[in-house]
Residue frames as qw, qx, qy, qz and C-alpha x, y, z in Angstrom:
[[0.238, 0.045, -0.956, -0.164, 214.05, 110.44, 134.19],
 [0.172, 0.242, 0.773, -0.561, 211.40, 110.67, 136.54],
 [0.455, 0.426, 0.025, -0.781, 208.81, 112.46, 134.31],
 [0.371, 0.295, -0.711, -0.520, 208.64, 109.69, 132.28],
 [0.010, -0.044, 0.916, -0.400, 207.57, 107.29, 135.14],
 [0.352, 0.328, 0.441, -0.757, 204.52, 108.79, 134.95],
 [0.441, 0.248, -0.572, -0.645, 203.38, 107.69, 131.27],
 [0.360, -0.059, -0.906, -0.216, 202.70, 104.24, 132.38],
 [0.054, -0.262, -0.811, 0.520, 200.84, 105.21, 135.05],
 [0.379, 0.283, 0.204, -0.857, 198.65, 107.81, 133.53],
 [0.494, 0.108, -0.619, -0.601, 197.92, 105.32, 130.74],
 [0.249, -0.124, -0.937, 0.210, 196.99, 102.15, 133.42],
 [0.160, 0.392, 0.494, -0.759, 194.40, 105.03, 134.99],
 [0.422, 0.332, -0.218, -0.815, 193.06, 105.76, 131.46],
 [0.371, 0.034, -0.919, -0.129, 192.87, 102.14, 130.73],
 [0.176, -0.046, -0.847, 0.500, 190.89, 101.84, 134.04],
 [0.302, 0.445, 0.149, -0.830, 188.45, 104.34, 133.54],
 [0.376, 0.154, -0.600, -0.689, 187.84, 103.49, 130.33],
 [0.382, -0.158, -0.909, -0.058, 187.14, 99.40, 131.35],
 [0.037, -0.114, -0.880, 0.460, 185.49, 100.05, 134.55],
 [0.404, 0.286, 0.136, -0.858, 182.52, 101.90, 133.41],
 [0.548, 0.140, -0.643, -0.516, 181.73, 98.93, 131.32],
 [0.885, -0.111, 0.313, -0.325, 178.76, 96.29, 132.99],
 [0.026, 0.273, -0.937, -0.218, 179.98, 92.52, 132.44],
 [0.824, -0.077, -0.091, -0.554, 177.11, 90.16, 131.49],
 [0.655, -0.195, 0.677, -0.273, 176.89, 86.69, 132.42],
 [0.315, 0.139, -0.666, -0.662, 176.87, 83.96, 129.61],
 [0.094, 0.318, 0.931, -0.153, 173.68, 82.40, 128.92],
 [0.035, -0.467, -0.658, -0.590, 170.16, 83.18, 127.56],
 [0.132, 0.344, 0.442, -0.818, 167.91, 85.96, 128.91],
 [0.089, 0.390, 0.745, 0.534, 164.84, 87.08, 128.22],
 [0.061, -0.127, -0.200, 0.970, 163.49, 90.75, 128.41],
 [0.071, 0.543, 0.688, 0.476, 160.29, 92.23, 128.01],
 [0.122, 0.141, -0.139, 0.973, 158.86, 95.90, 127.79],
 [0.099, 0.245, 0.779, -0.569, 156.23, 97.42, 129.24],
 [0.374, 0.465, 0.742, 0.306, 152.93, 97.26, 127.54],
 [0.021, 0.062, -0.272, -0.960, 152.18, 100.11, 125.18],
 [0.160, 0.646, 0.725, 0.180, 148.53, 101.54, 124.62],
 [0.025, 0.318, 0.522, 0.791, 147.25, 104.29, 122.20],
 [0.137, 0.545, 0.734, -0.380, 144.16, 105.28, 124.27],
 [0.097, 0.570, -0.121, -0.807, 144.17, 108.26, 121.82],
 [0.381, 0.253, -0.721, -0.521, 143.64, 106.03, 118.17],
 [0.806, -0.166, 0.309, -0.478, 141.88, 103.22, 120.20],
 [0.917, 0.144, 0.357, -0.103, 142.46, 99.43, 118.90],
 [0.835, 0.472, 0.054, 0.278, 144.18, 99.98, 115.69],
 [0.101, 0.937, -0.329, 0.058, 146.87, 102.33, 117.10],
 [0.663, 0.397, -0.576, 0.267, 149.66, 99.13, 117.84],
 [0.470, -0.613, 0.542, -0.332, 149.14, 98.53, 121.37],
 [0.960, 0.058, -0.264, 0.074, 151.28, 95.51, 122.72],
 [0.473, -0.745, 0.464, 0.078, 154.65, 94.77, 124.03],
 [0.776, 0.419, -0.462, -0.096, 157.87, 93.08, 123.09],
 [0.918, -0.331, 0.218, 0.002, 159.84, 90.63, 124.23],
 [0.277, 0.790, -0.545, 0.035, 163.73, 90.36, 123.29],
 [0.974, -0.221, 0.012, 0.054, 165.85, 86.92, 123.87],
 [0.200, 0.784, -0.582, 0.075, 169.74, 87.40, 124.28],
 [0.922, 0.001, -0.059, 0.381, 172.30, 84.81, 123.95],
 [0.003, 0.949, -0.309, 0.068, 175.33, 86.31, 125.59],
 [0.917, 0.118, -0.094, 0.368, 178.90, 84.34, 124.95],
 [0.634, 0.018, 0.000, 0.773, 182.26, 85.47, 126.33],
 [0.163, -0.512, -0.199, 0.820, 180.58, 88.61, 127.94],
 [0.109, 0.168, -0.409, -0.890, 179.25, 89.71, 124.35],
 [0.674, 0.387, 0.194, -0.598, 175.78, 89.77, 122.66],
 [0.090, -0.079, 0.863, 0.491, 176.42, 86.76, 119.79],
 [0.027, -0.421, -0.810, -0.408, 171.93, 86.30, 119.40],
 [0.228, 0.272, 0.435, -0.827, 169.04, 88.36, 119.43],
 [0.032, 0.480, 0.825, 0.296, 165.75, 87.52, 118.74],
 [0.168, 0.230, 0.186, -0.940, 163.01, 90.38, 118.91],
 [0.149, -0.511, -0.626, -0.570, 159.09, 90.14, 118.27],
 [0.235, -0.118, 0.263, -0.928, 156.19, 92.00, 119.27],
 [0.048, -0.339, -0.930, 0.130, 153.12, 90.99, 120.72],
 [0.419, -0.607, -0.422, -0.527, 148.99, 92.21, 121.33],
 [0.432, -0.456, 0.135, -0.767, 147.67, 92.88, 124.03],
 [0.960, -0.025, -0.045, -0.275, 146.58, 89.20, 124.42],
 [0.643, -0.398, 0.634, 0.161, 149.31, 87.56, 123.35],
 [0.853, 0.375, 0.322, 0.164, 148.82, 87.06, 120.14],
 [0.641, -0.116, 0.449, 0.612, 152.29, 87.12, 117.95],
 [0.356, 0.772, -0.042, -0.524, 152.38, 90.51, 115.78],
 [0.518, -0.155, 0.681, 0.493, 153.27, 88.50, 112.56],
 [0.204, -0.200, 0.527, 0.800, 152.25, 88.75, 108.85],
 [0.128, -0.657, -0.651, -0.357, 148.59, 89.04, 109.41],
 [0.199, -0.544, -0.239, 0.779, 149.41, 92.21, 111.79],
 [0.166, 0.283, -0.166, -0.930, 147.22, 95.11, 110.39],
 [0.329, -0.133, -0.673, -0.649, 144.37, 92.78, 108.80],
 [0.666, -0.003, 0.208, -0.717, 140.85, 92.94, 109.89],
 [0.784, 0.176, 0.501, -0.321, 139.65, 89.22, 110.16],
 [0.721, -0.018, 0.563, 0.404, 142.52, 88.22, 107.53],
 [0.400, 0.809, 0.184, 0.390, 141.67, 91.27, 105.11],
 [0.334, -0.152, -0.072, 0.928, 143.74, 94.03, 104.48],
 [0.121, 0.843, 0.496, -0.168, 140.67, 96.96, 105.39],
 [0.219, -0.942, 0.092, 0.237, 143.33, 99.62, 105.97],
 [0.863, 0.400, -0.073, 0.300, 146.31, 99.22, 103.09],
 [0.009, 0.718, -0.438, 0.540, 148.08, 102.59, 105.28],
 [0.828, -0.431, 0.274, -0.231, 147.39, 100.64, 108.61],
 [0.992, -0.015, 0.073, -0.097, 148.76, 97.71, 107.22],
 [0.615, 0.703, -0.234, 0.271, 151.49, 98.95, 105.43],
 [0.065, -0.701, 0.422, -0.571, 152.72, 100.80, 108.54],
 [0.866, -0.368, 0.286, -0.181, 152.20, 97.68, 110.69],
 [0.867, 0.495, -0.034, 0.034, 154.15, 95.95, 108.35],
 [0.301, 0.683, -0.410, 0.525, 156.91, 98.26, 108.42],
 [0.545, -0.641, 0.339, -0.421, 156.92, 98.23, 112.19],
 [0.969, -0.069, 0.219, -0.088, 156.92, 94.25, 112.21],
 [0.753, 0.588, -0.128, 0.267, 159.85, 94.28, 109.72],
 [0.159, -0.674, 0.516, -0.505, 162.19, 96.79, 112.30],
 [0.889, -0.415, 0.179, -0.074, 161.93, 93.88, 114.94],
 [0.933, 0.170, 0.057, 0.311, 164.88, 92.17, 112.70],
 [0.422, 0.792, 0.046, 0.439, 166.71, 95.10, 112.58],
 [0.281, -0.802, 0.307, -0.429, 166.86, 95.97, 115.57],
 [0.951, -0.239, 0.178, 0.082, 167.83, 92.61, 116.88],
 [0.827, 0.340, -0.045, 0.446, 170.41, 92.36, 113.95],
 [0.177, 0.809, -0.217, 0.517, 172.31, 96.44, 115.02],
 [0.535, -0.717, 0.318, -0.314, 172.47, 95.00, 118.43],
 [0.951, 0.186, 0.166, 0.183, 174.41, 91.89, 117.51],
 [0.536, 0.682, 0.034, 0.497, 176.69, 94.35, 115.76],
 [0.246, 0.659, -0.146, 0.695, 177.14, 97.32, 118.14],
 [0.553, -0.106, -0.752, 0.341, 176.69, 95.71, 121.41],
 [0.061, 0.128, 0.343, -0.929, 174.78, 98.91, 123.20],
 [0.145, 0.767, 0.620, -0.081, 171.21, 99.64, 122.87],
 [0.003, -0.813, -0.381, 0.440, 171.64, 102.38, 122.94],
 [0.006, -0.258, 0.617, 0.744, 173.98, 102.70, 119.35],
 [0.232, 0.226, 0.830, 0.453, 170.91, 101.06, 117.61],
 [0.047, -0.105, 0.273, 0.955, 169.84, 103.11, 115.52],
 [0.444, 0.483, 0.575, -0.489, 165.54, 104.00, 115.28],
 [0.289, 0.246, 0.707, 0.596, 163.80, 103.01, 112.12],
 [0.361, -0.012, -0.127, -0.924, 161.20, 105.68, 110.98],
 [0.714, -0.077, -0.288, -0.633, 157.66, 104.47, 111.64],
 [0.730, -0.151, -0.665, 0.040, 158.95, 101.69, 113.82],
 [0.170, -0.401, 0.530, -0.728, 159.42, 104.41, 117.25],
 [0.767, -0.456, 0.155, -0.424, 156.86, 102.72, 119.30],
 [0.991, -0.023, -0.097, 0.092, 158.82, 99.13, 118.49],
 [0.391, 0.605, -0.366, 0.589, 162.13, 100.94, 119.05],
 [0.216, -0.650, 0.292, -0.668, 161.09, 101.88, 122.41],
 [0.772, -0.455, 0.257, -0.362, 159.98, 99.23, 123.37],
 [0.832, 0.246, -0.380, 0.321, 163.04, 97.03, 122.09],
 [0.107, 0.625, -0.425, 0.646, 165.03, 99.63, 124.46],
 [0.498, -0.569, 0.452, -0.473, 163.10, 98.51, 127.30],
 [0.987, -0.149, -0.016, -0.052, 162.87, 94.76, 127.01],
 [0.642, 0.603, -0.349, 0.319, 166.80, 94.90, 126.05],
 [0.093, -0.618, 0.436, -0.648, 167.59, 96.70, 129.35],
 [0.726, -0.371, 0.383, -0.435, 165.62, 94.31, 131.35],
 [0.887, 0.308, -0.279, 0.201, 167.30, 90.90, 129.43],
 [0.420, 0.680, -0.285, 0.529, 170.43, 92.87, 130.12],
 [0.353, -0.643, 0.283, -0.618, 169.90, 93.21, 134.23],
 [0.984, -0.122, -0.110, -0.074, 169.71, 89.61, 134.49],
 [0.924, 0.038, -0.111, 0.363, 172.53, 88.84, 133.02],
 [0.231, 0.791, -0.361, 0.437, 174.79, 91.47, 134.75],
 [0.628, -0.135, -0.504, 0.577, 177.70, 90.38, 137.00],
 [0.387, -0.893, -0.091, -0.212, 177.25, 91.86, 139.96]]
């Protein structure tokens, strides 16, 4: 009878292991932001900036992310990202800014979904904005951790 005694205990240790390795967050809004990126190799047009990530965290879970990128300056990588004084000089440039700018939603939306950074999943052509979702995430994420 005794050998059986043990079942609930090895499962209360596996149970334990499992949970404790898991961070709790705090609820409430954070805001992360990575560290700035520059190209010195492509100069200007190569996508230097940084992002910036907002989390809404409810009942210990991610429930909102927001995600954009930014210049250098500050100025808001939005749907004139990649144009030269409102033209489009460069249609590859642009395209590939474009694309980049577009991943921001994506990546916001997989984290929503799969609660880890580190499940969400890199878009081609959006690696620099990938990375630097990773870091702003992490730093959002440090706030709100119960200590």
């Amino acid at each position: 009878m005794r050998k059986y005694a043990i079942i609930p205990a090895l499962f209360a240790l596996a149970l334990c292991l499992t949970a404790c390795g898991e961070k709790s967050y705090a609820d409430g809004s954070y805001q992360g932001r990575s560290a700035d990126y520059i190209n010195e190799e492509e100069g200007e047009e190569a996508g230097n900036g940084y992002g910036v990530v907002n989390l809404t965290i409810s009942g210990g879970q991610i429930t909102a992310c927001e995600y954009k990128t930014y210049e250098l300056d500050g100025t808001l990588k939005d749907e004139e990202y990649g144009k030269e004084n409102g033209e489009i000089k460069n249609k590859d440039f642009y395209n590939k800014a474009q694309k980049a700018r577009s991943a921001c939603d994506n990546y916001a939306q997989q984290l929503v979904a799969k609660q880890k950074v580190k499940d969400v999943d890199a878009i081609s052509g959006a690696t620099v904005n990938y990375n630097e979702f990773q870091e702003a995430v992490d730093d959002a994420l440090k706030q709100a951790e119960q200590k």
